[in-house]
C-alpha positions as CSV (number, residue, x, y, z in Angstrom):
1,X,60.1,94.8,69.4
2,X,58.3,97.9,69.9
3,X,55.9,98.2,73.2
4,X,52.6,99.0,71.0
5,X,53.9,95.8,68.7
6,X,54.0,93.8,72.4
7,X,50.6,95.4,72.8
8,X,49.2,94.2,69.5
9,X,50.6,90.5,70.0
10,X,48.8,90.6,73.2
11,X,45.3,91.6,71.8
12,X,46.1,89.0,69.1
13,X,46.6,85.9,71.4
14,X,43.9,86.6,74.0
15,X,41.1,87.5,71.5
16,X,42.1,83.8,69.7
17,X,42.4,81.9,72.8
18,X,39.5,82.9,74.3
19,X,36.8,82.7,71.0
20,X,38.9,78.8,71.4
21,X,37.8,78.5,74.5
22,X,34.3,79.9,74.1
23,X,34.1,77.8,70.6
24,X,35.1,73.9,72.7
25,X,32.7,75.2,75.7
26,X,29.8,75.6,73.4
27,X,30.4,71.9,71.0
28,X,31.4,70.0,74.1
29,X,27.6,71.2,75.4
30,X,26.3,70.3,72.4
31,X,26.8,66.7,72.2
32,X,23.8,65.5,70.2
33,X,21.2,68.3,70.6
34,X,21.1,70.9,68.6
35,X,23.3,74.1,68.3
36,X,20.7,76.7,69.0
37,X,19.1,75.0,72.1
38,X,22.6,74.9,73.7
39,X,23.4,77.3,76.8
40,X,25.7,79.8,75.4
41,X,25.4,83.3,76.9
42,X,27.2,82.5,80.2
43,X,30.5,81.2,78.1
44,X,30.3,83.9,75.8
45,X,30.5,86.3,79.0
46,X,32.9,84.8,80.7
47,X,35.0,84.6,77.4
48,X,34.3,87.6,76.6
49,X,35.0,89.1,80.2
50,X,38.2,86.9,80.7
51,X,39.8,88.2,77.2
52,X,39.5,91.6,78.4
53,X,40.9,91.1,82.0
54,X,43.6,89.0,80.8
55,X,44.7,91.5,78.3
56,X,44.5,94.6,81.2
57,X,46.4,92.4,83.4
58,X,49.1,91.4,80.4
59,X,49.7,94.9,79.3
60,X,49.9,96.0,82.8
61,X,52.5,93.9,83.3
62,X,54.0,94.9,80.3
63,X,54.6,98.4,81.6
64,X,55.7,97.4,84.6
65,X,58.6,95.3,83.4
66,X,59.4,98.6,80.8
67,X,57.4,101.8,82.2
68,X,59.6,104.3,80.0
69,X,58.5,102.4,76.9
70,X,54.9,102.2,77.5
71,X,54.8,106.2,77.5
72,X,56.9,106.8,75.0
73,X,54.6,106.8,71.2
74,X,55.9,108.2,68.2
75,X,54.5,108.9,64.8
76,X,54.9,105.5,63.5
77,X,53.3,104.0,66.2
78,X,50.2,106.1,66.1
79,X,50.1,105.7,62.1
80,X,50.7,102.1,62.3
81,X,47.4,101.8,64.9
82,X,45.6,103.9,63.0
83,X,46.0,101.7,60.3
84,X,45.6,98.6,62.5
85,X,41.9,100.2,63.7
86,X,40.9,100.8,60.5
87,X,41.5,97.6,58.8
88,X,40.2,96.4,61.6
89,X,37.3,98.1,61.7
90,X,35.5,96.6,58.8
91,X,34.9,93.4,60.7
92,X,32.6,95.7,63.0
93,X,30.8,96.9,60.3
94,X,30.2,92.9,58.7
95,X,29.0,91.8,62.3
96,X,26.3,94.5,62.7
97,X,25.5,94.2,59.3
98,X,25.1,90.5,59.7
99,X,23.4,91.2,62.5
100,X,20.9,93.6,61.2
101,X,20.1,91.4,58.5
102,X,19.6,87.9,60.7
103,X,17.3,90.0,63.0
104,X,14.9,91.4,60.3
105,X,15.1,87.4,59.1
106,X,14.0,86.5,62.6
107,X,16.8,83.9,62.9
108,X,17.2,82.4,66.1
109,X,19.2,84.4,68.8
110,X,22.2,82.3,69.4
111,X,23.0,82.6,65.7
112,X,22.9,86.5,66.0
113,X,24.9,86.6,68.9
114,X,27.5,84.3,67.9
115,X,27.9,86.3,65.0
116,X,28.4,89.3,66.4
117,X,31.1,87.6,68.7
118,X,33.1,86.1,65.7
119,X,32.9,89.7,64.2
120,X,34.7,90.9,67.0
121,X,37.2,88.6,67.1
122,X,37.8,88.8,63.8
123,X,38.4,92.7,64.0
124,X,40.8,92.4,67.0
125,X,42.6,89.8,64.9
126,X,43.1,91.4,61.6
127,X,43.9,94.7,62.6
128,X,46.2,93.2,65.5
129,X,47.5,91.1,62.1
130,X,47.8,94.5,60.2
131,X,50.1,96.2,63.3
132,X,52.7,93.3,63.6
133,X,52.9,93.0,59.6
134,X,53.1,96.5,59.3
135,X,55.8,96.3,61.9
136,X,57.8,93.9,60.5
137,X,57.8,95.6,57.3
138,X,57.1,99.4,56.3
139,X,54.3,101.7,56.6
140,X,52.6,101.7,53.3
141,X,52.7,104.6,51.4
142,X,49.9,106.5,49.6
C-alpha cells in the first residue's frame, strides 16, 4: 500500500467517524423536542475540529514511521488525486447549492448547516473512495 493510498484511508475513516459522532451527539440531544431547536453548533465544531486534528496527527505519524515514503510522489499518485479531488469535488458544489437554495427558502439554520456538513463529508468520502478504488485497480483511461 502506497503512502498517498494510507493518506486516503485516513481521510476516509476520520471524516466517517466523526459526522458518527456528530450525527449520535445531535439525536441523543434530541430526545423528544424537535430537531431544529436542538444545540448543534458546538458538536458540529468540535467534530469538525477533532476530524481535522486527528487526521494531522495520523498522517504525521504516518511519515514518521516511513519519512522516505511520505516525500516520494510520482505520476500516478498525483493523477490518481487529481481524480480523487475531482470526483470529489462535486459534493462541494451539491452542499452550496443546497445551501443557496434553503437560504433564499428561508429554512431554518440548523437544516442549512447540517447540510453543508453532510456535503463535506460526503466529498471527503467519495473522492477518498475514488483513490483507494482507483488504487486497487487501474487509472482509467480517456
Amino acid at each position: 500500500m502506497t503512502h498517498e493510498e494510507k493518506r486516503a484511508w485516513i481521510m476516509l475513516v476520520t471524516a466517517v467517524l466523526a459526522y458518527a459522532a456528530y450525527v449520535v451527539v445531535v439525536l441523543r440531544r434530541a430526545g423528544d423536542t424537535a430537531l431544529t431547536d436542538v444545540p448543534y453548533a458546538g458538536a458540529l465544531l468540535w467534530t469538525v475540529g477533532g476530524a481535522i486534528v486527528a487526521n494531522i496527527v495520523l498522517e504525521i505519524g504516518l511519515g514518521v514511521v516511513n519519512p522516505r515514503a511520505s516525500r516520494a510522489k510520482d505520476v500516478r499518485d498525483r493523477e490518481i488525486g487529481r481524480l480523487g479531488d475531482h470526483v470529489g469535488q462535486a459534493f462541494v458544489v451539491i452542499g452550496a447549492v443546497s445551501a443557496m437554495l434553503m437560504a433564499l427558502a428561508e429554512w431554518d439554520f440548523f437544516w442549512i448547516a447540517n447540510v453543508i456538513y453532510l456535503c463535506f463529508v460526503l466529498s471527503s468520502v467519495l473522492g477518498s473512495v475514488t483513490k483507494v478504488l482507483v488504487y486497487r485497480g487501474s487509472l482509467p483511461q480517456w
